[in-house]
Backbone as JSON, one array per atom type, in Angstrom:
{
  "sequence": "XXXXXXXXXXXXXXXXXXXXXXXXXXXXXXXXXXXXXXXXXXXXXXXXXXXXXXXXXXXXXXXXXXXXXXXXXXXXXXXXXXXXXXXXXXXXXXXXXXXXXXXXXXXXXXXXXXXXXXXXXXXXXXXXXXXXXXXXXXXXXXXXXXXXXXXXXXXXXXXXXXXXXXXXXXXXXXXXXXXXXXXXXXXXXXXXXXXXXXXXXXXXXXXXXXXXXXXXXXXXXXXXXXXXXXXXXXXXXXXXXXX",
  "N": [[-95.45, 81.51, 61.49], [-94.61, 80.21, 64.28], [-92.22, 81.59, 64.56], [-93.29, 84.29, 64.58], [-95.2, 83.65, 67.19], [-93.29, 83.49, 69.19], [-92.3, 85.63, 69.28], [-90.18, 86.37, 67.91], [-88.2, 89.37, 65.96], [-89.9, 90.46, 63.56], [-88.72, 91.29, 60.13], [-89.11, 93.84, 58.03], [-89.89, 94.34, 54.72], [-88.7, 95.27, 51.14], [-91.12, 94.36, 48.35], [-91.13, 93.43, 45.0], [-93.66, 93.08, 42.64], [-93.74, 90.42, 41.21], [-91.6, 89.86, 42.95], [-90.83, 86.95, 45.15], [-92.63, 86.08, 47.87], [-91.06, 86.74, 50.7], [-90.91, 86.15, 53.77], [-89.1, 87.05, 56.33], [-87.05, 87.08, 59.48], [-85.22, 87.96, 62.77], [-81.89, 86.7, 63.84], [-80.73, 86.4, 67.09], [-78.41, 87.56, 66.53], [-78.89, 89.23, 64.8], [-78.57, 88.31, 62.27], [-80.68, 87.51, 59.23], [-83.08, 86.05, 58.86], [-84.47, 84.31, 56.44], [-87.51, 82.64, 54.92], [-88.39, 80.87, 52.48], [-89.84, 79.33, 49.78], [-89.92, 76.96, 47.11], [-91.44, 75.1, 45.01], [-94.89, 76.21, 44.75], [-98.38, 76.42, 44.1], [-99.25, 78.74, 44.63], [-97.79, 80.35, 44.88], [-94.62, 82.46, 43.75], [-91.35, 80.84, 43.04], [-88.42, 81.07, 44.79], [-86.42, 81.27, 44.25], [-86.57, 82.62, 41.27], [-86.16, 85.47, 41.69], [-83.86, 86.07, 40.96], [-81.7, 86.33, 38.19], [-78.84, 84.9, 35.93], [-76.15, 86.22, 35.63], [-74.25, 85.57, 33.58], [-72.37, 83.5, 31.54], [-72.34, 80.01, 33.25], [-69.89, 78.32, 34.62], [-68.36, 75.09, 33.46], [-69.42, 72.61, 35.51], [-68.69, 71.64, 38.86], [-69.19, 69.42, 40.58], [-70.25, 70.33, 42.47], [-73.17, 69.53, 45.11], [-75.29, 70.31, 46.65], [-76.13, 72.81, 49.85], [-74.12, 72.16, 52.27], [-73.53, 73.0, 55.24], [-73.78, 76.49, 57.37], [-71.72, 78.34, 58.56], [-72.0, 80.44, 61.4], [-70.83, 83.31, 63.14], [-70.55, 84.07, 66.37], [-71.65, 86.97, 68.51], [-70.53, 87.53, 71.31], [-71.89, 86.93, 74.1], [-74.48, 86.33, 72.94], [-73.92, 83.78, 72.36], [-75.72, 81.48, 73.55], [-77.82, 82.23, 73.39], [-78.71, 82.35, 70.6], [-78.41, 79.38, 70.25], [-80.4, 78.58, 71.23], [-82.85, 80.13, 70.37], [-82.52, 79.21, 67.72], [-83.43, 76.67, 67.82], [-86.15, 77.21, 69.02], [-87.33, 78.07, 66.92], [-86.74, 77.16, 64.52], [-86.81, 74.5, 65.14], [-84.39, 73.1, 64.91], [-81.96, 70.51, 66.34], [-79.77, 71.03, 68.94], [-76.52, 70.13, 69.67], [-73.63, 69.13, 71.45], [-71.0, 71.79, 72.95], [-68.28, 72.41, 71.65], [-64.63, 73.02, 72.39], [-62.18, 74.72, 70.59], [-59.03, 75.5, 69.61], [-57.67, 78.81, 68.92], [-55.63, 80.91, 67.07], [-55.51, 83.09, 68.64], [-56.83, 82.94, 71.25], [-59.25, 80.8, 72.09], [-61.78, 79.25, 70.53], [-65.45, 78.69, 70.77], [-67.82, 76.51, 69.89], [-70.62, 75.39, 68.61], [-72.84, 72.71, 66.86], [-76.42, 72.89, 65.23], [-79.03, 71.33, 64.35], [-81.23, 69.66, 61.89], [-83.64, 66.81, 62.03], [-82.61, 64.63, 60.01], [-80.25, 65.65, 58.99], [-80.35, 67.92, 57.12], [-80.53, 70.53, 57.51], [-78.26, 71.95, 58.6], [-76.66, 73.95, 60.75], [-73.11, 75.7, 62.23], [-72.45, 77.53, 65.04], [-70.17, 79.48, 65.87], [-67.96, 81.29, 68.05], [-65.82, 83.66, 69.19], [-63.51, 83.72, 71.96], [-62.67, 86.14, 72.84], [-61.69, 89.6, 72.91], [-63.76, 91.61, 70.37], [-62.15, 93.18, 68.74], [-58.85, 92.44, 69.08], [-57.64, 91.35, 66.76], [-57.0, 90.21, 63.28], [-58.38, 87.45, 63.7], [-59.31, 84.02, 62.52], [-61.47, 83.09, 63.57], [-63.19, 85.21, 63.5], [-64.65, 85.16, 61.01], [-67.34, 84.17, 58.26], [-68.71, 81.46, 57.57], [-69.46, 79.62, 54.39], [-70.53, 75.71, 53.76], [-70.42, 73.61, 51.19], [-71.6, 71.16, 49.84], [-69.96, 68.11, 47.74], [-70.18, 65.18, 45.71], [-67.84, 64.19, 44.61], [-65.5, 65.02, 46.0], [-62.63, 65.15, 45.13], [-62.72, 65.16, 42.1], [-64.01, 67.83, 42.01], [-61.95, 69.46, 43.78], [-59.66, 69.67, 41.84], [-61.08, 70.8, 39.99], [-61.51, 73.36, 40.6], [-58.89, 74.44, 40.62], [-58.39, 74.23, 38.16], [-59.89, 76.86, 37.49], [-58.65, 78.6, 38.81], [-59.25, 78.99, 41.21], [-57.17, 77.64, 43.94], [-57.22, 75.85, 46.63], [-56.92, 76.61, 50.4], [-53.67, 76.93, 51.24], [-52.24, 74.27, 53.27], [-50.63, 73.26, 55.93], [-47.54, 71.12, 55.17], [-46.78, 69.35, 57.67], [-49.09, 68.7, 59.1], [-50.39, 66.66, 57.37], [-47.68, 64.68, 57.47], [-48.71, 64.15, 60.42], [-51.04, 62.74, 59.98], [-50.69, 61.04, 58.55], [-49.35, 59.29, 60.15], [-51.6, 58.76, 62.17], [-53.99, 57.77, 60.94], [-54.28, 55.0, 58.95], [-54.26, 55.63, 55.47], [-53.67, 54.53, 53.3], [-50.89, 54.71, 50.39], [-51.89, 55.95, 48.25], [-54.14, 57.68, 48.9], [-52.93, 59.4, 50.58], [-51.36, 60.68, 49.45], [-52.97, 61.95, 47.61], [-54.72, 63.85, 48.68], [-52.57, 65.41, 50.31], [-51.15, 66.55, 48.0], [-53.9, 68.42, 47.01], [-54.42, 69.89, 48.87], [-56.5, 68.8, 50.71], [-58.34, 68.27, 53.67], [-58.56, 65.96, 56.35], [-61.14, 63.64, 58.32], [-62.53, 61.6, 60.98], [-65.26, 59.23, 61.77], [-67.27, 57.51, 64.27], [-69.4, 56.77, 61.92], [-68.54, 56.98, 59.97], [-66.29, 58.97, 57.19], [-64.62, 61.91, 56.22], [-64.17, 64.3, 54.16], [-62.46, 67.37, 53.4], [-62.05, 70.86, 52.24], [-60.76, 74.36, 52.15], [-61.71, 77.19, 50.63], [-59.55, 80.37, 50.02], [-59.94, 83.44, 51.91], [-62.49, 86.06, 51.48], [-62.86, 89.31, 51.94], [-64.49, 88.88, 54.95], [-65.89, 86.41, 54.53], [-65.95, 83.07, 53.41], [-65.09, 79.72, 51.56], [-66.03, 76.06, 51.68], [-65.44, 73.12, 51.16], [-67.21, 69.96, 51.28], [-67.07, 66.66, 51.67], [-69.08, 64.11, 52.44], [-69.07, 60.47, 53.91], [-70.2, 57.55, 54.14], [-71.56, 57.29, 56.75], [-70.88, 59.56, 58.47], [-70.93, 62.18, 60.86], [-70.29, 64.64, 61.73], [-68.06, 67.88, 61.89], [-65.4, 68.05, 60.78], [-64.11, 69.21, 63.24], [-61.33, 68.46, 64.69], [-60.16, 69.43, 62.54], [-60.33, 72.49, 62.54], [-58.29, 73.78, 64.37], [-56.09, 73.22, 62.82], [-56.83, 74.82, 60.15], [-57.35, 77.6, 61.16], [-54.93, 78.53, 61.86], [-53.6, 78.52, 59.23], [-55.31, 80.1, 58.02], [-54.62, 82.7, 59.82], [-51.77, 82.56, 59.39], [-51.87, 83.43, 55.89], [-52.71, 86.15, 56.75], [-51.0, 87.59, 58.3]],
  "CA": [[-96.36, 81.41, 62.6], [-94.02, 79.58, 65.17], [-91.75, 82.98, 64.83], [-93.97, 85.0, 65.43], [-95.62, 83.53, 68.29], [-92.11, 83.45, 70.08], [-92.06, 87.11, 69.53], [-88.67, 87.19, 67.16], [-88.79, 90.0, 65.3], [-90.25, 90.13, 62.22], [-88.16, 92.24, 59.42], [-90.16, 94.41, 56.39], [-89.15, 93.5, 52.99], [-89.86, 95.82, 50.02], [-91.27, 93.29, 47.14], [-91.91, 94.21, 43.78], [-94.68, 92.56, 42.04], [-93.34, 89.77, 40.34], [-91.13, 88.51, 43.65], [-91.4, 85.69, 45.94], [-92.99, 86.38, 49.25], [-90.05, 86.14, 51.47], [-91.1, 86.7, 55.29], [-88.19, 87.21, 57.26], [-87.24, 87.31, 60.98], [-84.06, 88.38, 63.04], [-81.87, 86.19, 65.02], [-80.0, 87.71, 67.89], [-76.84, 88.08, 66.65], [-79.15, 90.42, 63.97], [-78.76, 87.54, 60.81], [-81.7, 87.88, 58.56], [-83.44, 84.14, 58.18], [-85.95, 84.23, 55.2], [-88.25, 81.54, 55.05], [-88.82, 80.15, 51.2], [-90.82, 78.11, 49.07], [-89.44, 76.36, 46.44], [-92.43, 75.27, 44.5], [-95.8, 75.91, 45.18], [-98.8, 76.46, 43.26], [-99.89, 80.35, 44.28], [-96.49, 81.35, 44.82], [-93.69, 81.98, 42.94], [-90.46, 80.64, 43.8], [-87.8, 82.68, 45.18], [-85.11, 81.48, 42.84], [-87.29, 83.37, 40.19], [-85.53, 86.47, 41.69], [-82.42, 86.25, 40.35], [-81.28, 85.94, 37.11], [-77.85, 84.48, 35.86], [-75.54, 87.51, 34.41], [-72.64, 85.37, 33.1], [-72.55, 81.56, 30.99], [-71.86, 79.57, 34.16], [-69.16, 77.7, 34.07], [-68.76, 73.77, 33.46], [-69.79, 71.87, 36.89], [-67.74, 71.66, 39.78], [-69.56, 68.36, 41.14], [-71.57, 70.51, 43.94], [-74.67, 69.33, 44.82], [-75.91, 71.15, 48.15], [-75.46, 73.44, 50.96], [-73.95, 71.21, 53.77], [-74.03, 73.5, 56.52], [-73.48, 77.25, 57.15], [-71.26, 78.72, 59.68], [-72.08, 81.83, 61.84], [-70.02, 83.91, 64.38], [-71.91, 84.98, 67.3], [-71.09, 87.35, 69.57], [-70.22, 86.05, 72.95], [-73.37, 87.6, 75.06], [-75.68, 85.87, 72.15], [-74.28, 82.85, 71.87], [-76.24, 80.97, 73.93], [-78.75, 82.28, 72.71], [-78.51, 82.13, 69.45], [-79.11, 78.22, 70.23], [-82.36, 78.26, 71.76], [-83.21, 80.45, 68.92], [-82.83, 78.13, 66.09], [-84.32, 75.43, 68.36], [-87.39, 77.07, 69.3], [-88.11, 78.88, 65.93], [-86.79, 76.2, 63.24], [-86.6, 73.38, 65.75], [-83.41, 71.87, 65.47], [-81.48, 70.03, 67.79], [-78.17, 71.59, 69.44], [-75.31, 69.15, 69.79], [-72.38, 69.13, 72.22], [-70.65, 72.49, 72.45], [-66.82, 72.27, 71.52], [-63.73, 74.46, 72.24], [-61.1, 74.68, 69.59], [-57.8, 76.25, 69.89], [-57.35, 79.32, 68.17], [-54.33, 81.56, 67.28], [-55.9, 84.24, 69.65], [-57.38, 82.09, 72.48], [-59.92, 79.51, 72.0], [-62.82, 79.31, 69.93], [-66.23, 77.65, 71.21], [-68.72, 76.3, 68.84], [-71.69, 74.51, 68.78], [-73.87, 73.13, 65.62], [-77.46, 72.73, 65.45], [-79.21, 71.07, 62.86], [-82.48, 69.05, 62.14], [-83.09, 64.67, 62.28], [-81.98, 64.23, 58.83], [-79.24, 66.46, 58.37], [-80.46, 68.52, 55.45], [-80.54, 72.12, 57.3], [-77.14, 72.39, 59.32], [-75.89, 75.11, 61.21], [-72.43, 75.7, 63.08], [-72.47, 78.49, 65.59], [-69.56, 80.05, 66.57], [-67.72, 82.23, 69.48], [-64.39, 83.69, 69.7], [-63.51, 83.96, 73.66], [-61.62, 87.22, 72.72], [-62.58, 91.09, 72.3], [-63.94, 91.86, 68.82], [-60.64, 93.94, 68.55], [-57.78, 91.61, 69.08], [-56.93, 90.54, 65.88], [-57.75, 89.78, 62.81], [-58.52, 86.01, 63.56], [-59.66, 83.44, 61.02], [-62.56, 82.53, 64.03], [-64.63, 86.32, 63.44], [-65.0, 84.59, 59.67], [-67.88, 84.0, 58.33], [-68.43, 80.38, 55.78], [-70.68, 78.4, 53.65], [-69.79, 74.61, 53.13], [-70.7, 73.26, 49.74], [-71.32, 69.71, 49.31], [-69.74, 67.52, 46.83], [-69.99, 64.04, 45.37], [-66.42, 63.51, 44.24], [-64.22, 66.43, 46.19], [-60.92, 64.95, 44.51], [-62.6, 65.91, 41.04], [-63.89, 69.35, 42.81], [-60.59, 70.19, 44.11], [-58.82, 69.8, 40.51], [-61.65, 71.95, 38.87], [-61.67, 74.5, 41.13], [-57.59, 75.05, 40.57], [-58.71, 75.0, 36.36], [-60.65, 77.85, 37.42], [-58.72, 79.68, 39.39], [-59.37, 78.75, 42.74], [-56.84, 77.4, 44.42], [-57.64, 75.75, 48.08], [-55.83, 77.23, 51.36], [-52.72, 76.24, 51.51], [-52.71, 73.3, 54.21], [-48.81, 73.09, 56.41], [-47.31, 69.57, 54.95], [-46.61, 68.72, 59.16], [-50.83, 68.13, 59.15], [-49.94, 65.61, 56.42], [-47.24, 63.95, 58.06], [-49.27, 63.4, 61.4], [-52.25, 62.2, 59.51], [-50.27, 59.54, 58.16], [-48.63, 58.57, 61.34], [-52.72, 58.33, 62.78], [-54.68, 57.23, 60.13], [-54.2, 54.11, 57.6], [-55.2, 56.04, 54.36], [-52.97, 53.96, 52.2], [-50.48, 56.01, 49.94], [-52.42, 56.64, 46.99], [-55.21, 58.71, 49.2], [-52.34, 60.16, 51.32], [-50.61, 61.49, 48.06], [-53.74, 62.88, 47.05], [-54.67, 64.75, 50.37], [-51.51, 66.36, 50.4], [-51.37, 67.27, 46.7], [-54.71, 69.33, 46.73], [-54.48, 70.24, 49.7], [-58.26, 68.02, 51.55], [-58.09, 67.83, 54.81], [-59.41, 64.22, 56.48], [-61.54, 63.36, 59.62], [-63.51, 59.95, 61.06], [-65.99, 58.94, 63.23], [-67.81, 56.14, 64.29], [-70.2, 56.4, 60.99], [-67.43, 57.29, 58.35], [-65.25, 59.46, 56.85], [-64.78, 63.13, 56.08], [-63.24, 64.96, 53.6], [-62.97, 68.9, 52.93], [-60.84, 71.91, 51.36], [-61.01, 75.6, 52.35], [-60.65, 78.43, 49.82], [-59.24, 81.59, 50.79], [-61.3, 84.84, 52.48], [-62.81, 87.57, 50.23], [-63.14, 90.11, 52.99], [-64.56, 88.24, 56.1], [-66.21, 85.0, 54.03], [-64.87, 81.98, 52.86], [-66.13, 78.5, 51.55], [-65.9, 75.18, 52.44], [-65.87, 72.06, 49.86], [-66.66, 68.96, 52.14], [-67.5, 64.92, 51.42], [-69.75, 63.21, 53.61], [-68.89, 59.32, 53.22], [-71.1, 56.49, 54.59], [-72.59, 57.7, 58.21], [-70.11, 60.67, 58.85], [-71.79, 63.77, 61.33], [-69.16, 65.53, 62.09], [-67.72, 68.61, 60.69], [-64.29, 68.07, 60.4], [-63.83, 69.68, 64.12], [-60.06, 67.95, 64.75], [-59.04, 70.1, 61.5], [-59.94, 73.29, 62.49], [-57.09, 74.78, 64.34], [-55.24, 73.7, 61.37], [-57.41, 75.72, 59.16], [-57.4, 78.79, 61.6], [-53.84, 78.5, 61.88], [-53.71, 78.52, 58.11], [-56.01, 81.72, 57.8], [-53.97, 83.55, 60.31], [-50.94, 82.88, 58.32], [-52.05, 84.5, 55.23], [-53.0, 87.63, 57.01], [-49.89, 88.28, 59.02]],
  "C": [[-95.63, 81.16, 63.91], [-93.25, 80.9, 65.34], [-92.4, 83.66, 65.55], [-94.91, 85.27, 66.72], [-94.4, 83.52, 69.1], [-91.9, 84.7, 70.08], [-90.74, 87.35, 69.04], [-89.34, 88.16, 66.06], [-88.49, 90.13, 63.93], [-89.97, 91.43, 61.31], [-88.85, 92.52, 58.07], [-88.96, 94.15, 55.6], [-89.84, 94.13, 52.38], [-89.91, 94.41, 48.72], [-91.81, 94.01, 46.17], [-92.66, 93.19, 43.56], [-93.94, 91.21, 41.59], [-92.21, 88.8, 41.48], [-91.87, 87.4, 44.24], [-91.94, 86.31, 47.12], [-92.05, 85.86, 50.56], [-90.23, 86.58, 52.71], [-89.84, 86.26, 55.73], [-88.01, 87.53, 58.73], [-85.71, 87.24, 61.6], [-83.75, 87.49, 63.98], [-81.38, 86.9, 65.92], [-79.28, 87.86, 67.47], [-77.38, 89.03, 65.06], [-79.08, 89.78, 62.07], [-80.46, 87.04, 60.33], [-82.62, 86.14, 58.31], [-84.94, 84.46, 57.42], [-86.54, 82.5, 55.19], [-88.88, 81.64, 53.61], [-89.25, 79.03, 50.96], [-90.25, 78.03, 47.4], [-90.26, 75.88, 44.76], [-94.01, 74.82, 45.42], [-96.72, 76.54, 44.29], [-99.66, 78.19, 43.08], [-98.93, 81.04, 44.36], [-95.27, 81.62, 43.71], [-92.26, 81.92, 43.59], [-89.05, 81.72, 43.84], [-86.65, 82.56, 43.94], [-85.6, 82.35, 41.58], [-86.59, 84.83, 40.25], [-84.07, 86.54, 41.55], [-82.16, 85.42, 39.18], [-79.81, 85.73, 36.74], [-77.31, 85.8, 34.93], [-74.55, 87.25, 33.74], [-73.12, 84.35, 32.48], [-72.08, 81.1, 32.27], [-70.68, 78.48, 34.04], [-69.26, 76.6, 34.34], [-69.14, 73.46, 35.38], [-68.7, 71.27, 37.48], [-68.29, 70.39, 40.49], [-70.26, 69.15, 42.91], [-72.64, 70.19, 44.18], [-75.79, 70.17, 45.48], [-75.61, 71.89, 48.97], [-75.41, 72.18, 51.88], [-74.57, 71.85, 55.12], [-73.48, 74.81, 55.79], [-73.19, 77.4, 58.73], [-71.55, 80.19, 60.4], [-71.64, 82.32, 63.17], [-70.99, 84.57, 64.81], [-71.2, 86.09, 68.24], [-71.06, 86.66, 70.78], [-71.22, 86.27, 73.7], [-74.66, 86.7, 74.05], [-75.07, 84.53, 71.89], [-74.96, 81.64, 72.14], [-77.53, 80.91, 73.48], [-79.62, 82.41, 71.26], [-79.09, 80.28, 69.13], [-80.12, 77.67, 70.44], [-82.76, 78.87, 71.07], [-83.78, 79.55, 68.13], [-83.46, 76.89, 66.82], [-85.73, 75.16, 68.44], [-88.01, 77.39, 67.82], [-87.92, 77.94, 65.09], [-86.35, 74.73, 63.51], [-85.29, 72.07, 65.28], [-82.67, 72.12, 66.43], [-80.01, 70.48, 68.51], [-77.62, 70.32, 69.85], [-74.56, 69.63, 70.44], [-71.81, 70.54, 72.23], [-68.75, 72.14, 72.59], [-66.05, 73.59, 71.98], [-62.78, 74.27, 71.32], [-60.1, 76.05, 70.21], [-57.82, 76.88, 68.75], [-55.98, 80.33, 67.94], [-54.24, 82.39, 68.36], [-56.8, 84.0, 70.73], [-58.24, 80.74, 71.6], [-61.4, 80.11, 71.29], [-63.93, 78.47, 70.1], [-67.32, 77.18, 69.96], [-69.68, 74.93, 68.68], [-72.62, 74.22, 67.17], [-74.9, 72.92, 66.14], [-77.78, 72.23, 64.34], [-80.36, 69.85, 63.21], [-82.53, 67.48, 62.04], [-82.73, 64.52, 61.27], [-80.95, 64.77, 58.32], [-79.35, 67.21, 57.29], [-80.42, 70.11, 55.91], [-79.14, 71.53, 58.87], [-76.12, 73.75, 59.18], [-74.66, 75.05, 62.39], [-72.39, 76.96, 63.88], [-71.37, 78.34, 66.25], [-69.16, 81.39, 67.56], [-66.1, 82.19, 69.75], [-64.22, 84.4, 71.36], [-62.27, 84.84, 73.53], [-62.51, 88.3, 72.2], [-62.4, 90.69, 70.85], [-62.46, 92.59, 67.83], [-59.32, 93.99, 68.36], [-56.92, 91.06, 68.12], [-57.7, 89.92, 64.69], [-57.91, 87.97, 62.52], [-59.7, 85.45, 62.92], [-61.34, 83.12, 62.12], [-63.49, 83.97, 63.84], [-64.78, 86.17, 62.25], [-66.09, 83.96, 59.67], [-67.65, 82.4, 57.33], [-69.76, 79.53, 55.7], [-70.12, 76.93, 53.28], [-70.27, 73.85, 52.03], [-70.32, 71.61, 49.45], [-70.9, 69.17, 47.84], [-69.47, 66.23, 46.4], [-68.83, 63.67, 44.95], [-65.7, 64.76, 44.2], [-63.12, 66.17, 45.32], [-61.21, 65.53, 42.78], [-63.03, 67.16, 41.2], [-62.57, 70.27, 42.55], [-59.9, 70.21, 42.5], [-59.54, 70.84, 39.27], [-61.88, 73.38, 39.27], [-60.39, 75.41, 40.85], [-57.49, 75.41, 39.13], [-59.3, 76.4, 36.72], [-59.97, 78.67, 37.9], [-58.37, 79.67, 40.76], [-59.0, 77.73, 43.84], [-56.97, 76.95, 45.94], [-56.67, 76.42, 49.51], [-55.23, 76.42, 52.13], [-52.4, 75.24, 53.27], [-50.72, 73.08, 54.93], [-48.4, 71.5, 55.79], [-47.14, 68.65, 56.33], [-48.4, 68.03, 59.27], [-50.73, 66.63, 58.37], [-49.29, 64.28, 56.89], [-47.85, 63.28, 59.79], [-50.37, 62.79, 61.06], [-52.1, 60.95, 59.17], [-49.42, 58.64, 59.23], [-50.27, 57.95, 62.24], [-54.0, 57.41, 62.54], [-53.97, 56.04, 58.79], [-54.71, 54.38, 56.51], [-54.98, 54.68, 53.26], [-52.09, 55.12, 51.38], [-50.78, 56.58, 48.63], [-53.39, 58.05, 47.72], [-54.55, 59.76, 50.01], [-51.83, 61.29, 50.32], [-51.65, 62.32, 47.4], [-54.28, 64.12, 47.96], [-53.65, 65.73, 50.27], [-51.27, 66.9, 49.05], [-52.69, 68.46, 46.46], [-55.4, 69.49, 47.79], [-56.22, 69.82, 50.31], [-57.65, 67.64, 52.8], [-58.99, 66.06, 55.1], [-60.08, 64.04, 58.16], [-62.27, 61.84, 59.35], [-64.25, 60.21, 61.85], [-66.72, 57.2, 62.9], [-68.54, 55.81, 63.39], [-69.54, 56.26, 59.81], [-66.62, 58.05, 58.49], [-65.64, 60.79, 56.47], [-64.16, 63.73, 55.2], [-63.55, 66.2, 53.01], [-61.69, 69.75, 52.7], [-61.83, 73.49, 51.99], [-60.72, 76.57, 51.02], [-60.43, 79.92, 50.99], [-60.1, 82.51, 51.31], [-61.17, 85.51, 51.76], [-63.79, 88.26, 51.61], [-63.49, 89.49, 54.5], [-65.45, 86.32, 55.84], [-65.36, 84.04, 53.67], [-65.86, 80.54, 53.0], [-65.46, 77.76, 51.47], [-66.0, 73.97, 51.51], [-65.8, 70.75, 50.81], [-67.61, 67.42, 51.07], [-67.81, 64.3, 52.38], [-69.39, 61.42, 53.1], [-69.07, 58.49, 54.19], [-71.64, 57.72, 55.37], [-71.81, 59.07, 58.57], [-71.25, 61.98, 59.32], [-71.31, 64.48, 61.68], [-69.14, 66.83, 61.28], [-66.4, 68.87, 60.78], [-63.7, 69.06, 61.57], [-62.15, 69.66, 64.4], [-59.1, 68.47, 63.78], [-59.03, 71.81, 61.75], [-58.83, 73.91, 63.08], [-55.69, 74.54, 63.87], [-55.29, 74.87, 60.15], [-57.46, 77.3, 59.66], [-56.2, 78.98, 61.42], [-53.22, 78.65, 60.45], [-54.1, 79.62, 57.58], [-54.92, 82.42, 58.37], [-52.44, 83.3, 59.51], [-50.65, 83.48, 57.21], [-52.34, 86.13, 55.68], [-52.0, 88.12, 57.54], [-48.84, 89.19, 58.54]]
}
C-alpha cells in the first residue's frame, strides 16, 4: 500500500498456483524488494517455494541475516535512501567515506529501531569501468552466535575466509587490549575486530563467486556498527586476489 502510494514501481510476477503471493516493487538502482509473509492463515508462506535438493550439511552456528549490502550507482545513491525510508521506513545513519584501492568509497546504512532489517548502501566515487574493485561487490552478512566455532566449520567444509594481511593483526594489537589468547585466535582464522561505545564486533569475509560475497559477523553486547574501520582492509584484500 505505502509503495504504491509513493508511486515505486510495482514489478509483475508469474505465480503458479501453489506459490506465495510475493508483490514486488523496484528500487532505483532497479533491485527487486519482495514483500513476504512468513506465516499467515490464507496464505502460504514463501519459504514453501523452494525445496532443499541436497542433505544440508551439519550447522554452521548461523542464525540470521544481519544486514545486506548494495552498490548503488552514484546518480541513485541518494536516492536510494529516501527510498527505503519512505517505502519501508527506516532510518538512514551518517554517511561514511572509506578508502578504496581505486578512490574512495561512500556508504551509508539504513535500517529500522530494532535492528532486525539492516541495509548498507554503497557508492564507488569512480567510473563503472575503472577496475575491477572489491567496492562494485555485492554481500550478504550472516549472523552468528559463536563466529570462532563458524570460522573452524566453514574451513571443514571448504570454505576458507579471505585471507586477512598479518600487518592488520599487528596494529590491532598495538590499539586494542584483546589479551593473547583472542589475538591468537583473530589472526589464526583470519576475524577481523571492531568497538564502539555499546560493544564489540567480530566478522570474516569469504571470497567472491563472480561479483557476491558473504559476510560472517558477531554482534556482542550493544555493538551498531558494521565493522566500518575494517573495510579498506577487506577491499584491499579483495583487490589483491584479483590482480
Amino acid at each position: 500500500g505505502r509503495a504504491r502510494a509513493l508511486l515505486a514501481p510495482v514489478l509483475p510476477r508469474h505465480r503458479a498456483v501453489a506459490d506465495a503471493p510475493l508483490d514486488a516493487v523496484a528500487a532505483p538502482d532497479s533491485t527487486e524488494l519482495f514483500f513476504c509473509r512468513t506465516e499467515h492463515p490464507d496464505h502460504p508462506s514463501w519459504t514453501g517455494d523452494f525445496t532443499p535438493r541436497a542433505r544440508a550439511a551439519s550447522p554452521a552456528g548461523i542464525t540470521h541475516i544481519d544486514h545486506v549490502a548494495l552498490t548503488q550507482p552514484r546518480h541513485h545513491f541518494d536516492e536510494a535512501s529516501l527510498f527505503y525510508r519512505a517505502v519501508l521506513g527506516l532510518r538512514p545513519h551518517d554517511s561514511l567515506e572509506l578508502a578504496d584501492p581505486y578512490g574512495l568509497l561512500r556508504s551509508r546504512a539504513v535500517s529500522n529501531a530494532d535492528g532486525s532489517v539492516r541495509l548498507a548502501l554503497n557508492v564507488a566515487q569512480i567510473r563503472p569501468d575503472s577496475g575491477p574493485s572489491g567496492s562494485l561487490r555485492q554481500h550478504i552478512a550472516l549472523h552468528s552466535r559463536d563466529i570462532v566455532a563458524t570460522a573452524r566449520r566453514l574451513r571443514e567444509l571448504g570454505a576458507p575466509p579471505l585471507p586477512i594481511p598479518g600487518n592488520y593483526y599487528d596494529d590491532l594489537e598495538a590499539r586494542h587490549e584483546l589479551g593473547p589468547g583472542l589475538h591468537r585466535t583473530l589472526r589464526e582464522l583470519g576475524l577481523l575486530y571492531d568497538q564502539d561505545d555499546g560493544g564489540s564486533f567480530l566478522h570474516l569475509y569469504t571470497a567472491t563467486v563472480g561479483r557476491v560475497f558473504f559476510e560472517v559477523v558477531q554482534r556482542i553486547d550493544g555493538y551498531q556498527g558494521y565493522g566500518a574501520a575494517n573495510a579498506p582492509v577487506r577491499l584491499a584484500a579483495q583487490h589483491a586476489r584479483v590482480r
